[in-house]
Each structure stands twice: as C-alpha cells, then as structure tokens.
DRENPA-3360 file (N, C-alpha, C; in nm, 2 decimals, always signed):
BEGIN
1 = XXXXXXXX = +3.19/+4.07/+1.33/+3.11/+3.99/+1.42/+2.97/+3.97/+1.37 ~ +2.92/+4.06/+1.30/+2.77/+4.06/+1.25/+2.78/+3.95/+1.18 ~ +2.86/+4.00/+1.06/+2.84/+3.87/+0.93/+2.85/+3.73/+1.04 ~ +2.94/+3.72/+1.09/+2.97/+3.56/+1.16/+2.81/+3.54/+1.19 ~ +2.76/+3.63/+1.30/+2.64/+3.62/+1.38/+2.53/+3.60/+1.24 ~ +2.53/+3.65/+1.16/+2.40/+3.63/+1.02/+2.42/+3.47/+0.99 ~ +2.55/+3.44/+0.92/+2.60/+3.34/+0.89/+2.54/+3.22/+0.97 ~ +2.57/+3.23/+1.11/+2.52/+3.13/+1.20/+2.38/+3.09/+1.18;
9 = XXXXXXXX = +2.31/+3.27/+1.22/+2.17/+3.20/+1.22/+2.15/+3.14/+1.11 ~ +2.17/+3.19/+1.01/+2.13/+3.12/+0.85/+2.12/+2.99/+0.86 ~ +2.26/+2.91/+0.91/+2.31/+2.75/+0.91/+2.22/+2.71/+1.02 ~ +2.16/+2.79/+1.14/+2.06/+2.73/+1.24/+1.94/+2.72/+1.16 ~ +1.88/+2.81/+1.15/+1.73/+2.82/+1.05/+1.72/+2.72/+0.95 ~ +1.83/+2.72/+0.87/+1.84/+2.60/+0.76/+1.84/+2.51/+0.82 ~ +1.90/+2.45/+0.90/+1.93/+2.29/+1.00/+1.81/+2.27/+1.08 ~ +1.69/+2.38/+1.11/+1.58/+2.33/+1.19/+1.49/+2.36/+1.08;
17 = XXXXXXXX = +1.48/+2.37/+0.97/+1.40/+2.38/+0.86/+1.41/+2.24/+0.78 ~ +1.53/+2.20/+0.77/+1.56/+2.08/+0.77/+1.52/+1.95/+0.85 ~ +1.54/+1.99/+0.99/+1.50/+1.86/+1.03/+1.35/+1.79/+1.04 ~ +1.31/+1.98/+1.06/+1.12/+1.95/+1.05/+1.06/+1.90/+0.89 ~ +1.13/+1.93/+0.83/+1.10/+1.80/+0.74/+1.12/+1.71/+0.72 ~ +1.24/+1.66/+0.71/+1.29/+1.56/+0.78/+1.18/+1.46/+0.90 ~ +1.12/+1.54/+1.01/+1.03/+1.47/+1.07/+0.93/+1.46/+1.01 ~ +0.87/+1.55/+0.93/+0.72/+1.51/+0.86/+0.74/+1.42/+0.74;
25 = XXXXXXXX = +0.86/+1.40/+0.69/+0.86/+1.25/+0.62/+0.84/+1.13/+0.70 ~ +0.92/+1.12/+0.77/+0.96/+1.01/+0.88/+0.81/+0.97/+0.91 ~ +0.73/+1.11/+0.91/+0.56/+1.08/+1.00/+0.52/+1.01/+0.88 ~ +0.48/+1.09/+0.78/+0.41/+1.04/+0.66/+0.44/+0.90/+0.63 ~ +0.59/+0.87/+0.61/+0.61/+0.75/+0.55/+0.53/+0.65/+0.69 ~ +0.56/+0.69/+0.84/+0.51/+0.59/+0.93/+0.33/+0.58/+0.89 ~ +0.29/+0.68/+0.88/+0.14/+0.68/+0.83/+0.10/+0.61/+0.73 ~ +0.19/+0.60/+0.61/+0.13/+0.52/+0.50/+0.17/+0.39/+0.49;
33 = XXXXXXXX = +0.26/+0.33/+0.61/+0.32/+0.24/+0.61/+0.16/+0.15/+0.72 ~ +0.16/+0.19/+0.82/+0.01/+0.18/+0.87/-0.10/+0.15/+0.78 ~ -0.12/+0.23/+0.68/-0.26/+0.20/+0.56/-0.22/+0.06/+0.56 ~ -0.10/+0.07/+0.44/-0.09/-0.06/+0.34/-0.06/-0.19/+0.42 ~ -0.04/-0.20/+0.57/-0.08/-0.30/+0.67/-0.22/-0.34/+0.73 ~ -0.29/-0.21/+0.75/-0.41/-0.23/+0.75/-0.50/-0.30/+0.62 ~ -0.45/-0.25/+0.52/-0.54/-0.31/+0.39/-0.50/-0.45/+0.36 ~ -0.38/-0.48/+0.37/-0.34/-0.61/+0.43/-0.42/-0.72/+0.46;
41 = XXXXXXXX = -0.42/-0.64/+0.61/-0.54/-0.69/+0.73/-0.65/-0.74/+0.62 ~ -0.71/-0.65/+0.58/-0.86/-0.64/+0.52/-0.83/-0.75/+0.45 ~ -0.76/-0.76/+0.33/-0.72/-0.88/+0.23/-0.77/-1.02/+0.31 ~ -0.70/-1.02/+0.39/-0.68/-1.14/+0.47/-0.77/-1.17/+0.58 ~ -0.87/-1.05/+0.61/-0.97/-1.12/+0.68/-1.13/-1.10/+0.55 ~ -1.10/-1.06/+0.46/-1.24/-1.00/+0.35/-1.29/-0.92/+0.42 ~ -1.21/-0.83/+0.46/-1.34/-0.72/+0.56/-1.28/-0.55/+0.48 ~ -1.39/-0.51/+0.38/-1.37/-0.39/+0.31/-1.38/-0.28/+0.41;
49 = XXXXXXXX = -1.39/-0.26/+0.50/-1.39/-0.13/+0.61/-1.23/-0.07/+0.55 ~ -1.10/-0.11/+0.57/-0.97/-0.06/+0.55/-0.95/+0.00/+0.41 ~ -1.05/-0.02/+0.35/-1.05/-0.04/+0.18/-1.09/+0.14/+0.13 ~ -1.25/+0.13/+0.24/-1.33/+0.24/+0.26/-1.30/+0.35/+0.28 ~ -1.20/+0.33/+0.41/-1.15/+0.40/+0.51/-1.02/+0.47/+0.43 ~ -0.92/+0.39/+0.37/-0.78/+0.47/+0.31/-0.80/+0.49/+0.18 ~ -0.88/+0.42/+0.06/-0.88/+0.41/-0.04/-0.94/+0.58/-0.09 ~ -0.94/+0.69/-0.17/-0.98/+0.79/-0.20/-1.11/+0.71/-0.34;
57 = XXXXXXXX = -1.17/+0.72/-0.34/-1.29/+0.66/-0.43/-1.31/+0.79/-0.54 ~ -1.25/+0.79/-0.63/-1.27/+0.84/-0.74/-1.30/+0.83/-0.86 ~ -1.38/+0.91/-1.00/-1.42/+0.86/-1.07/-1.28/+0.83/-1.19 ~ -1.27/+0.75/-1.25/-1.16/+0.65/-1.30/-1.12/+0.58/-1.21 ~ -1.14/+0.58/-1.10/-1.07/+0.45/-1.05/-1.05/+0.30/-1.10 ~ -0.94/+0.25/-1.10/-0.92/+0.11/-1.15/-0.81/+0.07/-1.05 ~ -0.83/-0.04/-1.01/-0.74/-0.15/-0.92/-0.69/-0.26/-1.01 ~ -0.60/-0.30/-1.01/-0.51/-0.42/-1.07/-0.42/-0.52/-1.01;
65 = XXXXXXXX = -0.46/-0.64/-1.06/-0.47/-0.75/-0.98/-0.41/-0.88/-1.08 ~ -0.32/-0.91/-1.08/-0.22/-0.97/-1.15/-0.35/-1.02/-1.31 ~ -0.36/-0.93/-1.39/-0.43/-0.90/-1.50/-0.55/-0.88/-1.51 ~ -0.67/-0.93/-1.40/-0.76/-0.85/-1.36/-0.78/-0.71/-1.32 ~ -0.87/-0.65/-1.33/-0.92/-0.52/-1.26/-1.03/-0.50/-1.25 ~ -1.05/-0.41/-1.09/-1.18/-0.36/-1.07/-1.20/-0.19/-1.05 ~ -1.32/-0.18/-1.13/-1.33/-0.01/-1.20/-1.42/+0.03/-1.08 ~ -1.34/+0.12/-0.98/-1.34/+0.22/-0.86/-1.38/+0.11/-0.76;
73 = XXXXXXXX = -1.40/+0.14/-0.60/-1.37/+0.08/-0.46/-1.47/+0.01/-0.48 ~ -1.59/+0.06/-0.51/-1.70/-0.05/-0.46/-1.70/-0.17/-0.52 ~ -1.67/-0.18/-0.68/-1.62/-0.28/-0.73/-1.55/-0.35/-0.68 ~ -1.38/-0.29/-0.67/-1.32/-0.34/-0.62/-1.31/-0.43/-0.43 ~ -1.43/-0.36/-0.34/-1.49/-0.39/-0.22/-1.56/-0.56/-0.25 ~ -1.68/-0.49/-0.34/-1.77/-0.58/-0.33/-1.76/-0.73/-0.40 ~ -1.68/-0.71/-0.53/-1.69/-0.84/-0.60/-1.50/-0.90/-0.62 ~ -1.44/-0.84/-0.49/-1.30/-0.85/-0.51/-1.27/-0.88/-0.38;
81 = XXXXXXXX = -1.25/-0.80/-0.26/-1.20/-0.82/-0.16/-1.27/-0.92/-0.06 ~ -1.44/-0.83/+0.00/-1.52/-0.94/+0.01/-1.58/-1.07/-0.01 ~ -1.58/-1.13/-0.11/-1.59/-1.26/-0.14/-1.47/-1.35/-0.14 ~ -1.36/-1.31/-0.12/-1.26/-1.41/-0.13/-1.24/-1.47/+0.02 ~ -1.31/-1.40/+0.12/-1.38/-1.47/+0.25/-1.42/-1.61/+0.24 ~ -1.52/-1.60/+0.11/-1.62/-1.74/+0.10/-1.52/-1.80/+0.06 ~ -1.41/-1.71/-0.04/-1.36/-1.87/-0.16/-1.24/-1.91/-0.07 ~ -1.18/-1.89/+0.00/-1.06/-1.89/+0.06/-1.05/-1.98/+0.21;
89 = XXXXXXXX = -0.99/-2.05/+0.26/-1.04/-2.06/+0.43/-0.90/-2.00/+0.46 ~ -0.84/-1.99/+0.40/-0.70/-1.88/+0.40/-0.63/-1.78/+0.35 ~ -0.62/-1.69/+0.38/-0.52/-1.61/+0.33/-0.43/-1.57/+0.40 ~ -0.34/-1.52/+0.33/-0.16/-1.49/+0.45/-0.10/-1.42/+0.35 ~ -0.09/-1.32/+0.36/+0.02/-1.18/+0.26/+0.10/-1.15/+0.34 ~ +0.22/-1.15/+0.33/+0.32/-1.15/+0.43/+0.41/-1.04/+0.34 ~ +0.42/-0.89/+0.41/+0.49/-0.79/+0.34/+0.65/-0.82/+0.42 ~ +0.73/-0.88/+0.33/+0.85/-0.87/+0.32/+0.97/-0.73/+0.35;
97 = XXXXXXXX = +0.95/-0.64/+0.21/+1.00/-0.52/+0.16/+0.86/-0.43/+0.17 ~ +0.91/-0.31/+0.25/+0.80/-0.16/+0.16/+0.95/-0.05/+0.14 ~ +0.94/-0.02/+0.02/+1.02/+0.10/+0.02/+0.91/+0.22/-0.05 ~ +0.92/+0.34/+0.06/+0.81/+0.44/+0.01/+0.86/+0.57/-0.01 ~ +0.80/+0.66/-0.07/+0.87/+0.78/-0.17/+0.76/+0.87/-0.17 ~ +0.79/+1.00/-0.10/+0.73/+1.11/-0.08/+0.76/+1.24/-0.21 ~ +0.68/+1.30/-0.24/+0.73/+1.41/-0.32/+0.57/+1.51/-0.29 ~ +0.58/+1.58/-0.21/+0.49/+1.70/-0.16/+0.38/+1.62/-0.15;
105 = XXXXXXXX = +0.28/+1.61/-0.22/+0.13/+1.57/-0.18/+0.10/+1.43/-0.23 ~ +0.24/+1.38/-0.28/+0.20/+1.23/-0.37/+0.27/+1.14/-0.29 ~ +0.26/+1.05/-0.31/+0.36/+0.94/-0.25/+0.35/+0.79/-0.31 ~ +0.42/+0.67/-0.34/+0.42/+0.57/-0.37/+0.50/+0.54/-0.31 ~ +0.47/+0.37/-0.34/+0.51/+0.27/-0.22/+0.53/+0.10/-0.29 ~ +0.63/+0.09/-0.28/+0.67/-0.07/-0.37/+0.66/-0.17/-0.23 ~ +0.61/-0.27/-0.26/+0.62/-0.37/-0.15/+0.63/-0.49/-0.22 ~ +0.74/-0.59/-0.13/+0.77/-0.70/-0.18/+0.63/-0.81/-0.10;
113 = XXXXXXXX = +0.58/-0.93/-0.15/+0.52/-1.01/-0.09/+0.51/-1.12/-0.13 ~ +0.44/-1.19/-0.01/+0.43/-1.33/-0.02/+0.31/-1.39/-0.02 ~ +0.19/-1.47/-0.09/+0.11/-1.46/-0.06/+0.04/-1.60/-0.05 ~ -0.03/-1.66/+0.04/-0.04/-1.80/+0.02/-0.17/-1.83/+0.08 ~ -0.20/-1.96/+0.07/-0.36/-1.94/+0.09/-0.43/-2.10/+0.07 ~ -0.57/-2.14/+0.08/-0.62/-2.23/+0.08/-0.77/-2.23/+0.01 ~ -0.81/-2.29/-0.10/-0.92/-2.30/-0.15/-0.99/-2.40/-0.08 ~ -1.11/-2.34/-0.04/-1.22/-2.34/+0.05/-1.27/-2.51/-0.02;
121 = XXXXXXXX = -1.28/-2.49/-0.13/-1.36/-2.63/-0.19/-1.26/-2.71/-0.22 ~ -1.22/-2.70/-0.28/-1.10/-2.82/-0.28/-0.98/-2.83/-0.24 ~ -0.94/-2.75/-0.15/-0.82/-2.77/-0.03/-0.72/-2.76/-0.10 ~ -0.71/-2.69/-0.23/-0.59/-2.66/-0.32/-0.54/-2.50/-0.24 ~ -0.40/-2.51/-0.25/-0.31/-2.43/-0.16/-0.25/-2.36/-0.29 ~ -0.21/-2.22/-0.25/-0.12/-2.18/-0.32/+0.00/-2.10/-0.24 ~ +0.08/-2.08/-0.30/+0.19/-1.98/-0.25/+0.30/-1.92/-0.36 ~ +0.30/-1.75/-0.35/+0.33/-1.71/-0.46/+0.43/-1.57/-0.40;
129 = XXXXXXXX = +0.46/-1.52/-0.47/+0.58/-1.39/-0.42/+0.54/-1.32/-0.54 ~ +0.56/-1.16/-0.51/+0.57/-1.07/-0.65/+0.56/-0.96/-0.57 ~ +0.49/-0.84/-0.61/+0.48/-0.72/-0.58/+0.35/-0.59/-0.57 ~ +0.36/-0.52/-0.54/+0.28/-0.45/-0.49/+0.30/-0.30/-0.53 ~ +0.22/-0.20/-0.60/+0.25/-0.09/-0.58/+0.11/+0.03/-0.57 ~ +0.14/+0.08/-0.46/+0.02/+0.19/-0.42/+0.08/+0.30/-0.47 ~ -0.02/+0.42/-0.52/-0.01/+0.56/-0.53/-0.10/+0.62/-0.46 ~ -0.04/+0.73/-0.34/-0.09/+0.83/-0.25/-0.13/+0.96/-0.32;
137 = XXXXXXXX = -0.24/+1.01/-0.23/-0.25/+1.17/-0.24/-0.30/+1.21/-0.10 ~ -0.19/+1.32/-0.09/-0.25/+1.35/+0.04/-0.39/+1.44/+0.07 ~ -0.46/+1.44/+0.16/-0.59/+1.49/+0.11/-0.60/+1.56/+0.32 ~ -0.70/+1.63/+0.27/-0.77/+1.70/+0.41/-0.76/+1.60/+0.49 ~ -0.80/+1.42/+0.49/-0.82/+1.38/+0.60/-0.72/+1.28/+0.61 ~ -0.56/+1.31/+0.56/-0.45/+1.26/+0.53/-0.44/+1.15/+0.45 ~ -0.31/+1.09/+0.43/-0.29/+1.00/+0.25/-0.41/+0.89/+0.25 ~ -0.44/+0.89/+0.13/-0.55/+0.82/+0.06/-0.45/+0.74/-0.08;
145 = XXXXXXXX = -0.50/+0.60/-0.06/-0.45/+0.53/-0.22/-0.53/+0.58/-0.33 ~ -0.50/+0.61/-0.44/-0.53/+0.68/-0.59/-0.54/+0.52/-0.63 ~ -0.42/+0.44/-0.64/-0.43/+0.32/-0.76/-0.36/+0.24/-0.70 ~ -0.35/+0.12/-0.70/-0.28/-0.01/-0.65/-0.29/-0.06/-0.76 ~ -0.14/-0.16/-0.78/-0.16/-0.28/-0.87/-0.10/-0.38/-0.80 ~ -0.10/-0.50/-0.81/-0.05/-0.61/-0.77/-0.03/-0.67/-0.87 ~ +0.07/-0.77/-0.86/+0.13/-0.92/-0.93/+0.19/-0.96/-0.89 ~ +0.17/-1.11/-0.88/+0.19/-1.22/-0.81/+0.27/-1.36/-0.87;
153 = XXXXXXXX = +0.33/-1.46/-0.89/+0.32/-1.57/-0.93/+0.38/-1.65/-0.84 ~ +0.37/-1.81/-0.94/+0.38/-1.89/-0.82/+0.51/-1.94/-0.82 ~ +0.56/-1.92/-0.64/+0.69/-1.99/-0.60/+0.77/-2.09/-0.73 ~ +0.68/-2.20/-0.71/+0.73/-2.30/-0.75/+0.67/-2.35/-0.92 ~ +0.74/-2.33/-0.99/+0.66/-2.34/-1.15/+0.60/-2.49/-1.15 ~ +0.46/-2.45/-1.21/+0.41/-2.61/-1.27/+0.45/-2.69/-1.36 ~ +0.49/-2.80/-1.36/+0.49/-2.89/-1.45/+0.37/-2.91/-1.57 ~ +0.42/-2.85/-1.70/+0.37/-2.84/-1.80/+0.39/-3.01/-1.89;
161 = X = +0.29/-3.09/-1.88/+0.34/-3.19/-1.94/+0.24/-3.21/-2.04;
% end
C-alpha cells in the first residue's frame, strides 16, 4: 500500500507541476500576444510610446523592414514609425495568423499580415500580405522584443510593360 500511495503522489505532483506550467505558457503567450497588438496599434496610429514601452533598446539593435533597417529603437521610433503619420493618411495591418513559441526566457512569434494604406500626397493606395517575426526576452519588467523583421509584398503584381 505504501508503494501504491508514493506512486500516486508522484503522478499528482507531476500533473500539478505540469499544469502550472502549462498556465504560465498560456499567460506568456496571452502577454506577448498583447505587445505585438499594441505595436500594431502604434504602426497604425505613428505613435512610438508601444515601441518604447515593449521594445528592450539595446546596443546592436537593428529592425527590418522589407529590406530596409533601422539601427536600435530610437532610429527605429524617430525616422520609421513616427513619420509615416505625415506620409500616410492610412494605415491598416490586419494580423491574420500569430503562432508563438516559448522556450524558458526567449520566445518568438510568426505573424501572418495584411497591410494596406494611403499616400497622403498622391492618394496612391497599397495593399500587401507577408509576414512578421519578433524575438522575446523575458526581462525583470516581463517580455521585451530583441528584433523584429517584416516583409511585405503586393497582393496584386504590377504590370511590367
């Protein structure tokens, strides 16, 4: 009857060691699913606060941007996110797919999107689909983006004549 009684506990302790992790994924992934909506947001209204706020600012930083890049946040803030306010009278990123992936203090995150928009001066529109990928680190004041890249192209190919 002892062994039985060890046995059990064993399979209980493992099953509630299990599930509490099991819930701190479930949190995490809901947490970083939150950022990369919020930065979103920011995209779409040019407001760098979300950028500030989740982005971890470190030295090498580089962001990428369907073959552009900008070297660490402020860059990336000041001569990237913010000004596409002026150039744009639209933006619309529409996250489709996020599939996200935890492994202890790291995390990444693929998102599918859509992204479409309006030039301010000449009322030329675009709309394009491609993808998205952040890298996390979790930090004292919880997950922070390390690196983003994006790429994009357009729906509908141009006519090369």
């Amino acid at each position: 009857m002892t062994l039985f009684f060890r046995a059990t506990l064993i399979m209980l302790l493992t099953s509630a060691v299990q599930g509490v992790y099991a819930a701190q994924v479930d949190a995490d992934k809901a947490a970083i699913e939150k950022i990369i909506i919020a930065i979103e947001k920011g995209w779409e209204s040019g407001n760098g606060r979300p950028f500030y706020q989740h982005y971890l600012d470190h030295t090498g930083a580089r962001y990428i941007e369907s073959g552009g890049q900008n070297k660490g946040l402020k860059d990336l803030v000041e001569n990237h996110v913010e000004p596409e306010k002026e150039v744009l009278s639209r933006l619309t990123i529409d996250i489709l797919d996020m599939d996200i992936s935890i492994d202890d203090d790291m995390a990444w995150a693929i998102t599918t999107i859509n992204v479409s928009g309006e030039v301010r001066r000449s009322s030329e529109t675009f709309d394009k689909n491609g993808y998205q990928t952040y890298l996390f680190k979790r930090t004292n004041s919880g997950w922070k983006v390390i690196h983003s890249h994006s790429s994009t192209r357009d729906k509908r190919p141009h006519d090369h004549h």
